[in-house]
C-alpha positions, 0 to 999 in steps of 0.5 A: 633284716636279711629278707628286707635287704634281699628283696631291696636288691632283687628289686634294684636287679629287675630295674636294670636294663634285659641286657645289664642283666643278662650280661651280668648273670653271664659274667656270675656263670663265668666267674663260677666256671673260671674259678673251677676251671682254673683250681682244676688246672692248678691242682692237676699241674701240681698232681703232674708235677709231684709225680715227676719228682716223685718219678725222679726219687725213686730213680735215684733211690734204685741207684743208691740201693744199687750201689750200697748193695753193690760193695762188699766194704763196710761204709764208713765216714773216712775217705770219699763217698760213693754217693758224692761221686755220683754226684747227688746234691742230698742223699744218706745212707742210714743204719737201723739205729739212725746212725748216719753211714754214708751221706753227701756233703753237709749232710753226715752230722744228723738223720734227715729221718726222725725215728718215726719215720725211720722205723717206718722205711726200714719197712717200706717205702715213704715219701716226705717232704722237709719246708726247712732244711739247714743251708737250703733255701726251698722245700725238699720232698725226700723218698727213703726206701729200705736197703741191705748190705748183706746182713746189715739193714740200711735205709737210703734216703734222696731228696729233691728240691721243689724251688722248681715245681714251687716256681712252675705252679706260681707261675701258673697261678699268676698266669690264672690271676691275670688272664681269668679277669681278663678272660672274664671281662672280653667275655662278658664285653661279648656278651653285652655286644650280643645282647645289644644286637639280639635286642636290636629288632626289638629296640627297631619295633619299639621304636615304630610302634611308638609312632604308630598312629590311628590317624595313619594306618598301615604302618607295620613293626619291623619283623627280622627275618629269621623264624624266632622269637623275636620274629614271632613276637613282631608277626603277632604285634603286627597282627594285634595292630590289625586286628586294632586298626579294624576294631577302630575303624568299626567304631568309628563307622558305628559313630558315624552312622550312629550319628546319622541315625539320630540326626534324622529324628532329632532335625523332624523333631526340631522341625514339628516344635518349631511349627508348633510353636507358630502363631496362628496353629490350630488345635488339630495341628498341634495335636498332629505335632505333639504325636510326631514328636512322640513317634520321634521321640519312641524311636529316639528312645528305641534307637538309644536301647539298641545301640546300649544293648550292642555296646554292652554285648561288645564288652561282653556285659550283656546281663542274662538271667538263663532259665528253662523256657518252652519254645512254644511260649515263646512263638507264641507270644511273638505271634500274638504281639504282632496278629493284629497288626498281621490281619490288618495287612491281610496276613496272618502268624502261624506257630508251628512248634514241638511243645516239649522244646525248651532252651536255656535262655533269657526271656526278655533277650529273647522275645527282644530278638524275636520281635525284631525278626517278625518286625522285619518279615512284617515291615520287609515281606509278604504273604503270611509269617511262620514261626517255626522251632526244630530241634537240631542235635543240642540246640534249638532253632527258632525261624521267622519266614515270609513269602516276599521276596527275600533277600538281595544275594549281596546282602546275606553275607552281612545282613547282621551287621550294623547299619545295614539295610537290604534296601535303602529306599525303605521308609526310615523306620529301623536304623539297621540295627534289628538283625544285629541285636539279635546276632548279638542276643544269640552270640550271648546265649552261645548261639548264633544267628543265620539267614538264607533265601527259601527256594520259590521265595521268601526269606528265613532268618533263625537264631539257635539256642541251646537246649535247656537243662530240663530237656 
């Protein structure tokens, strides 16, 4: 039962406002050092004054030793007392039988000492203390020391009223009842004003990222000036808002030429149906048709596949299953992919690749991003087409270089980027997309993805891969 009502209140606690809490982890830490502080001064007080009253008796006692060693007439109760012209309220002189010989008023009747403690002072020294002493109102602490009178063993025993140090310490005690709630409450009032205000930026931020909308960028949290950590907290939202507004502006760019990419085909392909569809078309023409709309169709398809591939690379759930795979098997069925459509423009693949280089990758992915740079150098070079692997430090890099004329300078910084093409006048085969599956195969291998323009022309494009286990 006591676990279950536990875990009630740590879940009732962690309800509560950071500053109800906070305020209220003070005020238990408050409460905790009032009380000490305040049993510390108590009993130190106490501890002082006992020690001055202690200080007192045994100034008086030395004076009662004093005068009783300082006659040479045997104390009696007739006449009157030396220690009554003193003028001490509570004092007696005692015999080693407990017999009182000398007293001040109302006191010659009976020992203030039982025989205990007689025995005791006609040794040493004692101290004691009487709550209820007859025809007083207040505790008394008595100090007996022992005397002689000539031969004669005494004992001298004066008390002290403690009304006045019982009066002090209540005083004190009451002055620590009033003033340490009081203390306690300003205190944790004070900490509850600051709390609010140390939670004051952040309540600011709360408040402007509640409004902050993508259809507006450029709003900003409010930071505070000092170096915090509040501070840093709102440089790092602010951050993460940047950081936010860019990916949603890259989406939303990729819908946008998403969309322009498939209207192409989707309006040619609207189009051919609906020549198809008039009266009066021949055979041949239909059949013209019907091969537009499969061309269109394949590119729809393919469009569709790369753009799957690029959203899952995105979620970082591109599905690769590594293996060790020779680079010479790779190049080379890149190379006989595209040889035929090579010589048919007059070109030809070459494979230029060390046979004992194997990387740890996933096949199809990488026959994917092959395809596309050797699709490029063929659709957008000259001259003939190399493959080329070389081993650099633990990676492998597979090239593709043409002999055209390469790359416009402007465009290198982003050529794998989506939807960009180095020259737009191009036939509308490709949608920008190639190099950018391939930075993405690369990426998801660990690797990377570079181009560059070769001195005296052409351009080389490469995807690194590391090396595979085997190697």
């Amino acid at each position: 039962m006591k676990p279950e009502h536990d875990h009630w209140f740590v879940q009732a606690l962690r309800r509560l406002p950071i500053r109800v809490r906070l305020t209220l982890f003070f005020a238990a830490v408050m409460v905790v050092v009032l009380t000490a502080t305040g049993a510390f001064v108590y009993l130190r007080m106490k501890a002082d004054l006992g020690a001055t009253v202690n200080t007192g008796l045994r100034s008086r006692a030395a004076d009662v030793v004093a005068m009783v060693q300082g006659t040479d007439r045997r104390l009696t109760l007739s006449g009157r007392s030396p220690l009554t012209e003193a003028g001490e309220n509570l004092a007696q002189v005692l015999g080693a039988d407990g017999a009182v010989l000398d007293s001040t008023p109302d006191y010659r009747s009976r020992s203030l000492l039982t025989p205990a403690e007689l025995e005791r002072a006609l040794r040493d020294t004692i101290y004691f203390e009487r709550r209820h002493i007859a025809g007083l109102d207040a505790p008394v602490r008595f100090i007996a020391t022992p005397a002689r009178q000539g031969n004669v063993r005494t004992v001298a025993v004066v008390g002290a009223l403690l009304d006045d140090r019982n009066e002090a310490l209540h005083r004190l005690l009451v002055l620590l009842a009033i003033g340490g709630p009081v203390a306690l409450l300003l205190a944790s009032l004070a900490c509850y004003a600051v709390t609010a205000a140390a939670l004051r930026p952040v309540e600011s931020m709360r408040r402007e990222a509640a409004e902050v909308s993508m259809r507006a960028p450029g709003r900003r949290l409010p930071v505070p000036p000092a170096h915090d950590e509040i501070s840093r907290l709102g440089t790092t939202l602010n951050d993460m808002l940047a950081r936010q507004e860019l990916a949603f502006e890259r989406e939303r760019s990729f819908v946008a030429d998403a969309s322009h990419e498939l209207r192409s085909p989707l309006a040619i392909l609207r189009s051919e149906v609906e020549l198809a569809l008039r009266q009066g078309r021949g055979k041949e023409e239909l059949r013209a048709a019907l091969q537009s709309v499969g061309e269109e169709t394949d590119r729809l398809t393919q469009l569709a596949e790369d753009l799957l591939v690029l959203a899952r690379s995105d979620r970082g759930r591109l599905d690769l299953a590594i293996e060790d795979v020779p680079v010479a098997e790779l190049l080379q069925t890149a190379g006989r992919r595209f040889g035929d459509r090579a010589r048919a423009s007059g070109r030809e693949v070459r494979i230029d690749a060390d046979g004992t280089l194997v990387v740890g990758a996933d096949r199809p992915r990488i026959d994917q991003a092959l395809t596309n740079l050797v699709e490029n150098a063929l659709r957008h070079g000259q001259g003939d087409i190399v493959l080329r692997a070389a081993r650099s430090g633990d990676a492998v890099e597979l090239h593709v270089r043409d002999d055209g004329r390469g790359f416009p300078d402007e465009f290198i910084a982003r050529a794998f980027e989506r939807f960009t093409r180095a020259d737009h006048a191009r036939s509308r085969g490709g949608a920008g997309l190639g190099l950018a599956i391939v930075a993405a195969v690369a990426d998801a291998h660990g690797g990377s993805a570079g181009a560059r323009n070769v001195p005296g022309g052409g351009a080389d494009v490469w995807i690194t891969l590391p090396v595979g286990a085997s190697a």
